[in-house]
N, C-alpha and C positions, 0 to 999 in steps of 0.2 A: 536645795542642797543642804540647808542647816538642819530641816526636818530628819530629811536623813541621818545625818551625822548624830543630833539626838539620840532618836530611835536607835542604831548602833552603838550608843552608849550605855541607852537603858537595856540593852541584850545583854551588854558583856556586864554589866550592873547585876542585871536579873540571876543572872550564871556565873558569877564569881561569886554571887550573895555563898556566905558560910555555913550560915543555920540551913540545912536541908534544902542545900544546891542539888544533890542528888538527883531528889524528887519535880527539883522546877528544872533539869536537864530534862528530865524521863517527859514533863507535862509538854514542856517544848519540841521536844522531838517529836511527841504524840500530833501533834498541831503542824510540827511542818511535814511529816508523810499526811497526814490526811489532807490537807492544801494541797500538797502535791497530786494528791491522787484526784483529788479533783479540779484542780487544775487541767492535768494529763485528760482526763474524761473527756473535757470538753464546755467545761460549768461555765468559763465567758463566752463561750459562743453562745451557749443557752440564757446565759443573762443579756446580751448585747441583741441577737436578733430575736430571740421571743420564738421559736419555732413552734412547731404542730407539737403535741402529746405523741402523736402517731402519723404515718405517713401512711394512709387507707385502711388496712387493717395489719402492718408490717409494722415491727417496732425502729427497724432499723431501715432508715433514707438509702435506698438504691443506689446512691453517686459520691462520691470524698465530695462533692462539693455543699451537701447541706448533714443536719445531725435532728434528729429527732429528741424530745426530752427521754423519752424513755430508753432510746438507744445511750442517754448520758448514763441511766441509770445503771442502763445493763454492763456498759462498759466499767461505771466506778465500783460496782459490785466486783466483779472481774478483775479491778486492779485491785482490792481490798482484800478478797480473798488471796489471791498470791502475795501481796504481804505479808499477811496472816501468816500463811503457812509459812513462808520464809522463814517468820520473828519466832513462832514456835516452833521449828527446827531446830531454829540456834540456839534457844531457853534449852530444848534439850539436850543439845551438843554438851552445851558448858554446865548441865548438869544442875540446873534452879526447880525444874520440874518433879523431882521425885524419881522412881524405882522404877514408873510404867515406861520405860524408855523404845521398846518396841513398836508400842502400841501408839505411842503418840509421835513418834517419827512417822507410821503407816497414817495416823488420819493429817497429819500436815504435807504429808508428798501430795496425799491427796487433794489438800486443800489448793495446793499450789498446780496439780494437774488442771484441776476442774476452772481454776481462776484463768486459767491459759485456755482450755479450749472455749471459754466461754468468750474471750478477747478476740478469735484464733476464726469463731463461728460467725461474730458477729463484722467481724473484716470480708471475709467468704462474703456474707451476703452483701455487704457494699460494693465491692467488688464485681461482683458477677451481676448486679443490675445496670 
């Protein structure tokens, strides 16, 4: 319990810091969607049971009850991608990007379509085995 409470004090330490808190918000946040995303993947199951690379020549385990590494892979790509495009959506909502503002709304919808049916495909195939 005291580690924790530590650790909770060096966050609000790290992030109250004055000089170029900013920058140590933006790095922070960088680090907890990416934990997150691989978290969501499925990265401690893959560090805990040690799976196959592949499951015969299929990337993705036939059953919810096991996970392939490469199935981790495909999946944190797929959540990565749809952040992406999320975070560069909103960069151009609020107008940080520049003048291209068509152009780069059309490649983040996309970024965010393709990140979904790539999650979307690879559920499909667990499912249906």
């Amino acid at each position: 319990m005291e580690m924790m409470q530590r650790l909770a004090k060096l966050v609000v330490r790290l992030l109250t810091y004055r000089g170029g808190s900013e920058r140590l918000v933006s790095i922070f946040g960088a680090v907890v969607v990416a934990a997150s995303i691989l978290i969501a993947s499925g990265w401690v199951y893959v560090l805990v049971s040690a799976p196959p690379p592949l499951y015969g020549r299929q990337a993705v385990f036939p059953s919810l009850t096991g996970q392939t590494i490469a199935e981790f892979v495909v999946i944190a790509v797929g959540y990565a991608l749809t952040t992406a495009g999320i975070y560069i959506f909103h960069l151009n909502l609020t107008g940080r990007l520049g003048s291209k503002g068509w152009g780069i709304a059309a490649t983040s919808i996309g970024m965010i379509l393709l990140g979904v049916v790539v999650v979307l495909l690879a559920f499909l195939q667990k499912t249906a085995g």
